[in-house]
RONU-816389 format. One record per residue: x, y, z of N, C-alpha, C in turn; residue in three letters. Coordinates in steps of 0.02 Angstrom, whole numbers, plus 50000, padded with zeros to 5 digits. Layout:
// RONU-816389
XYZXYZXYZALA/...
//
This chain:
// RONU-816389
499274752751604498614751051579498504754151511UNK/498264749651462498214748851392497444755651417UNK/497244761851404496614766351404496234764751337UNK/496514764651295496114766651231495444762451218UNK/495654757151211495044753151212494554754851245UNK/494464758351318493974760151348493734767151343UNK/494284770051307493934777151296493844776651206UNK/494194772751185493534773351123493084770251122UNK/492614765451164492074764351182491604769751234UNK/491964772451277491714777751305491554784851244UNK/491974784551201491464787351156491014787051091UNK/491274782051098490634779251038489834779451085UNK/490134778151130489304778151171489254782551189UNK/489494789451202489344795451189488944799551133UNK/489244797251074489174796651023488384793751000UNK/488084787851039487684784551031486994788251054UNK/487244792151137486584794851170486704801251127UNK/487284803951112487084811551070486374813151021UNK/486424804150972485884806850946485194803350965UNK/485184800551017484414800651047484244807151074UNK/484774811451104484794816751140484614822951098UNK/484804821751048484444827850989483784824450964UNK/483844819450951483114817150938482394820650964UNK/482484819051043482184823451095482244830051097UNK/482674832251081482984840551135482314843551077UNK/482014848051124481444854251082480774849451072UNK/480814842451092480044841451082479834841251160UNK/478974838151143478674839151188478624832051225UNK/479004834551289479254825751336478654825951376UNK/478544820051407478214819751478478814817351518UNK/478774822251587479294821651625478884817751717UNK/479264813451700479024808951773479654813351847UNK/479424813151888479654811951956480094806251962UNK/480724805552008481004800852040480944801952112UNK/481144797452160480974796352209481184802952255UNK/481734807352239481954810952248481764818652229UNK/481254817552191480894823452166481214826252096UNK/481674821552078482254826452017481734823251939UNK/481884828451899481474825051832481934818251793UNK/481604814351763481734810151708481304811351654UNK/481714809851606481294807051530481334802351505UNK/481044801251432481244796751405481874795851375UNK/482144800951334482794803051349483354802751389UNK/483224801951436483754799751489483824793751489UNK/483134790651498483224782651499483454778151447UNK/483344779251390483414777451322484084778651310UNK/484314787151319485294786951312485594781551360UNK/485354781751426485614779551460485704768851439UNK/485334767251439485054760151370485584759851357UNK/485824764951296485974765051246486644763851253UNK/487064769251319487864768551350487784762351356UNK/487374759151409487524752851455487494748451418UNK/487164744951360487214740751305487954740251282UNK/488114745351255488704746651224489234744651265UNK/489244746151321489964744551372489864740451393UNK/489254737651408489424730551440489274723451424UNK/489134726251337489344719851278490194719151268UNK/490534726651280491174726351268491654724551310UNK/491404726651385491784724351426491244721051512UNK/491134714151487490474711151517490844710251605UNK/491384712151603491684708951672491674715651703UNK/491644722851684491474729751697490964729451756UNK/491054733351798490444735651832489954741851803UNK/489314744551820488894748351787488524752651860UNK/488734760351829488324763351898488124769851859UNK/487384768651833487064772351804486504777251825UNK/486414782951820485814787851853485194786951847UNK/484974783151797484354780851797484354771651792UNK/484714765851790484654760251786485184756751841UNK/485304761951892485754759151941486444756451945UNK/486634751651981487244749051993487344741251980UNK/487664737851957487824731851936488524731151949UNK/488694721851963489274719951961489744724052025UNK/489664722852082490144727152135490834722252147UNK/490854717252133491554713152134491914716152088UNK/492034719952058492344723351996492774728952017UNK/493254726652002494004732052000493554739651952UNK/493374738251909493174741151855492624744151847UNK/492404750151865491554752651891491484759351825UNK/490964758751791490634762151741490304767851782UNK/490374774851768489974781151809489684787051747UNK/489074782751766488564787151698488004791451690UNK/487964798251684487524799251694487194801751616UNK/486724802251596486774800451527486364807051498UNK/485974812951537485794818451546486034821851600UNK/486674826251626486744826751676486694837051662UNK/485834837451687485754845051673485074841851642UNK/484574837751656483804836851639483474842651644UNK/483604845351687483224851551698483334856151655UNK/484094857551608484074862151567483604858951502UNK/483814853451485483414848851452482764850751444UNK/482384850251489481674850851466481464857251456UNK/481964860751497481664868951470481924871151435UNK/482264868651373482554868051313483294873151299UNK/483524874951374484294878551379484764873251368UNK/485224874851354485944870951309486314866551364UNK/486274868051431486604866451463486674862451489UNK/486824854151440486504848351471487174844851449UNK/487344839551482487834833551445487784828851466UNK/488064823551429488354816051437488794816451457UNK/488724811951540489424812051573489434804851572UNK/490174801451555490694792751559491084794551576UNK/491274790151639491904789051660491974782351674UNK/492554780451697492834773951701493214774451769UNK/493094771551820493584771751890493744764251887UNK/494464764651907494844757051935494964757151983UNK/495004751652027495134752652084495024760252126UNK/494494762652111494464767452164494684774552121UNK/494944773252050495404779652014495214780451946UNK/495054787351940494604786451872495264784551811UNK/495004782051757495524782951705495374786651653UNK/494724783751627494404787551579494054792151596UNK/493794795551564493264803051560493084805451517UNK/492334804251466492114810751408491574813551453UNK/491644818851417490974824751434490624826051356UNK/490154823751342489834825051299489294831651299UNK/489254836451240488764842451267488474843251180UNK/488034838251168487544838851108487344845051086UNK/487214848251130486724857351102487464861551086UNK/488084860251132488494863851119488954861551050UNK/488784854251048489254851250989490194850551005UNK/490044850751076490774851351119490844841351141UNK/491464839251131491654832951161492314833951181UNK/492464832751262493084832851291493174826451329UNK/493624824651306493874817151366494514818251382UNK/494724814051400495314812351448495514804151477UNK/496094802551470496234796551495496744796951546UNK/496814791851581497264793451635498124795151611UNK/498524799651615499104801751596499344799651522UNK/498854803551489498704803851403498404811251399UNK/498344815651455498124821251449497094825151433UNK/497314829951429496534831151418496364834851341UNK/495644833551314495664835751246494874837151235UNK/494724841551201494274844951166494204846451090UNK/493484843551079493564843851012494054841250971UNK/494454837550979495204836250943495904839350972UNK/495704844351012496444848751042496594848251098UNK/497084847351109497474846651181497254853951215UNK/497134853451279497074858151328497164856751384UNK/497214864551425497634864851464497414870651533UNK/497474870451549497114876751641497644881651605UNK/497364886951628497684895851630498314895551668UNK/498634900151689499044901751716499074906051757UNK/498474907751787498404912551823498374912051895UNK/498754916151921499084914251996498864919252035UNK/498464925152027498334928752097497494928752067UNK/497134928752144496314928852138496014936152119UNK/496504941352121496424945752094496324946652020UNK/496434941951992496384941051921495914935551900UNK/495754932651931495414926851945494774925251903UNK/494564922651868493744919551866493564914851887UNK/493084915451932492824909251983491894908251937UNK/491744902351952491254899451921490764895551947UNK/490494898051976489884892352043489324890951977UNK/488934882552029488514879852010487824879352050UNK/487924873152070487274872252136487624874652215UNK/487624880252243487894879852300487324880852365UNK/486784877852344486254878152416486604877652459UNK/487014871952486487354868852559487754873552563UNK/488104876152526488724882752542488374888852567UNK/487584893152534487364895452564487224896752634UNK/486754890052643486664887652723487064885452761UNK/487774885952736488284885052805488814891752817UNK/489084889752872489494895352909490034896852850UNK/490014893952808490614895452770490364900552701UNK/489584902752707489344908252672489694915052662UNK/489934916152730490274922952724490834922152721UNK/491044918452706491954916552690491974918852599UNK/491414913052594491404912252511491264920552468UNK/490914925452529490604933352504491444933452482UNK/492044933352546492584936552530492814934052480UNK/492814928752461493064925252395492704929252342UNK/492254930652326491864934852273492404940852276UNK/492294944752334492464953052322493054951852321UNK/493484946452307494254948452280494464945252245UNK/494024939952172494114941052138493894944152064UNK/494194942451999494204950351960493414945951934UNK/493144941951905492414940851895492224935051924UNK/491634935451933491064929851964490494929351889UNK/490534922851888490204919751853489874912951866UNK/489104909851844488904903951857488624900851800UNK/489074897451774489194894651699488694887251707UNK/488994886151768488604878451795488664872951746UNK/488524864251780488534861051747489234858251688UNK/489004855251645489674851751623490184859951606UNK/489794865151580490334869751563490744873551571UNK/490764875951657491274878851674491904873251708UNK/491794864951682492474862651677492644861551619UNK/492124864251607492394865051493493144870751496UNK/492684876651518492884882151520493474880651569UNK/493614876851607494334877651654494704873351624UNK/494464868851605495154863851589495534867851533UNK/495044871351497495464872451427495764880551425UNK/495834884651510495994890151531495664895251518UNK/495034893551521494584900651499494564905451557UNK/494484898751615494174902851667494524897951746UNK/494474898751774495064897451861494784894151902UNK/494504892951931494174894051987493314890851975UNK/493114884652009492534881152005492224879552077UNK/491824880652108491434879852151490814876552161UNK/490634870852199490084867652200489864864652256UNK/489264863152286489104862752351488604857552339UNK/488374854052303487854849452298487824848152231UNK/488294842352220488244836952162488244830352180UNK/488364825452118488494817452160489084816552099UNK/489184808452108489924808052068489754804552015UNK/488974805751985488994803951921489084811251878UNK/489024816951914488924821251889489564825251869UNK/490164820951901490854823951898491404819951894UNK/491414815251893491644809451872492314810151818UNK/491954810651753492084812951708492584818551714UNK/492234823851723492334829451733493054831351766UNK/493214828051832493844827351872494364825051854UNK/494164822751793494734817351760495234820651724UNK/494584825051681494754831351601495014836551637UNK/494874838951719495344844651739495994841951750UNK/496014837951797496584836051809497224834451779UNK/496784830351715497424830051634497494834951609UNK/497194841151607497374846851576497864852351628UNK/497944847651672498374852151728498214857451778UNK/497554853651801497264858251869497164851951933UNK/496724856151966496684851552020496044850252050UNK/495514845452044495044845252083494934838752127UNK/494604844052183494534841052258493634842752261UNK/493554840252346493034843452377492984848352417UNK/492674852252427492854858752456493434857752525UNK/493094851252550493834851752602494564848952565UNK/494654849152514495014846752501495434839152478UNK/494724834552482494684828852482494724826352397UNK/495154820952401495044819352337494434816252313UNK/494184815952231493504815152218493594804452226UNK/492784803952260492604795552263491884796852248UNK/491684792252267490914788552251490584792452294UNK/490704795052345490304800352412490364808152404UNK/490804811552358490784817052344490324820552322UNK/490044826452358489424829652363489744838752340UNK/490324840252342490324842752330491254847552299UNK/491214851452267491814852652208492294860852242UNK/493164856952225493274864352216493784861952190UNK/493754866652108494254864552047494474870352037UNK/495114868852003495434875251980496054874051960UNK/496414879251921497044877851905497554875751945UNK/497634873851991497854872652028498344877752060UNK/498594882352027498984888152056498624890952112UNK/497904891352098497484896052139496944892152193UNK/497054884052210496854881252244496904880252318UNK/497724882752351497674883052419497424889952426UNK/497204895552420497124901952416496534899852442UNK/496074897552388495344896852389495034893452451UNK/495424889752451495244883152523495394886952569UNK/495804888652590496294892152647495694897352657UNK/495474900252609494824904452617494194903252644UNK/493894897752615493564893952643493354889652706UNK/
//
C-alpha cells in the first residue's frame, strides 16, 4: 500500500485545525455540554469541519468517524479516526496539553497516524512500516529493560483505581525508578521518541489513541490494552511501552 498520499493529507489537515486551534486557544469560549457531560467548543467543531472537508474531498470513498460530527460511510475498507481537540479540557483552561489526533485504519489496521500538539508546536506521525517521526526526525522507544529503571506515565486511570487490579498497579509504582502523569497526547510523545517507558491508561476511546498506537509502534514499542489486547474501535483502555518492559508490566497487572 502506496501511504503517502494519505498521510500527506492527514497532515495538511492537521495543519489546517492547528490554526483554528490557535485562533481560539486563550480566548474567551462558551463551552456547551455533550450528551455525555464532556465539554465542546467552537473550536472543536470548526477544526473538526475543517479535517473532514479536507479528507473527504480527497478521498470521497473513505469512511469518517469523528468526535464531534460522528461516523459516515461503514461499507468502507477505509475508516477516518478523528478527534480534532483530544484534551478540551486542557483547552479551555488554557494548559498546553491538548492535540489533534488522525489516523487512518484499513481493514481493521491503522496505517496512518499524526498527533498534532499546537501549544507544544510538536507534529509526530507515522505510517504503516515507514516508521515513526517527530518534528522531521526519526524516533525510536529507549532501551530500557528492567522496571527498576523504568519511567512509567499514567493518564485517566479512574477504572484502574476502582478495580482489584489497584493494588497490583501500587506494586508497579514502588518498583519503578519514577512515576509520572504526563497524560494525553504527550507521554506517547515522550515514549515513542525514548524519553520515557512505560504508559498506562484506564479510560480512553480510540479516537483518542488511534493515532497514537500507530507512532509507538513504528518507533519500536508496543501498544496493547491493559489485557493485552490489540488496539480496535472498543478499546477503553492502554498499556504502551517499549516493548522490552511490556510482559513485566502485564504479568503485574
Amino acid at each position: 500500500m502506496d501511504t503517502k498520499p494519505f498521510l500527506d493529507a492527514a497532515r495538511e489537515a492537521a495543519q489546517s485545525a492547528a490554526a483554528i486551534i490557535n485562533h481560539y486557544y486563550r480566548g474567551q469560549l462558551d463551552i456547551e455540554r455533550k450528551a455525555d457531560s464532556s465539554p465542546v467548543t467552537i473550536a472543536d467543531v470548526e477544526a473538526e469541519k475543517a479535517i473532514r472537508s479536507l479528507l473527504t474531498s480527497r478521498f470521497p470513498d473513505h469512511g469518517f468517524y469523528g468526535e464531534e460530527t460522528g461516523r459516515s460511510r461503514d461499507d468502507s475498507d477505509y475508516l477516518w479516526l478523528v478527534d480534532p481537540i483530544d484534551g478540551t479540557k486542557s483547552f479551555i483552561r488554557h494548559y498546553p496539553f491538548f492535540s489533534t489526533q488522525i489516523a487512518l485504519m484499513h481493514a481493521g489496521r491503522m496505517v496512518v497516524g499524526v498527533s498534532s500538539a499546537p501549544a507544544f508546536e510538536e507534529l509526530a506521525w507515522a505510517a504503516l512500516g515507514e516508521g515513526a517521526w517527530l518534528d522531521g526526525e526519526r524516533i525510536q522507544v529507549s532501551n530500557v529493560d528492567a522496571l527498576s529503571r523504568a519511567t512509567v506515565s499514567t493518564g485517566n486511570i479512574g477504572t484502574l483505581a476502582r478495580s482489584d487490579r489497584w493494588s497490583r498497579w501500587g506494586r508497579i509504582v514502588s518498583s519503578v525508578d519514577r512515576v509520572r502523569g504526563y497524560g494525553d497526547f504527550y507521554h506517547y510523545h515522550l515514549l515513542a521518541s525514548g524519553r520515557i517507558d512505560i504508559v498506562v491508561e484506564s479510560d480512553v476511546n480510540i479516537l483518542d489513541i488511534a493515532a497514537l498506537s500507530l507512532i509507538v509502534e513504528e518507533a519500536g514499542g508496543r501498544f496493547t490494552d491493559l489485557d493485552g489486547a490489540a488496539v480496535g474501535l472498543d478499546t477503553t483502555s492502554v498499556l504502551a511501552s517499549n516493548g522490552l518492559l511490556h510482559p513485566a508490566v502485564q504479568a503485574a497487572l
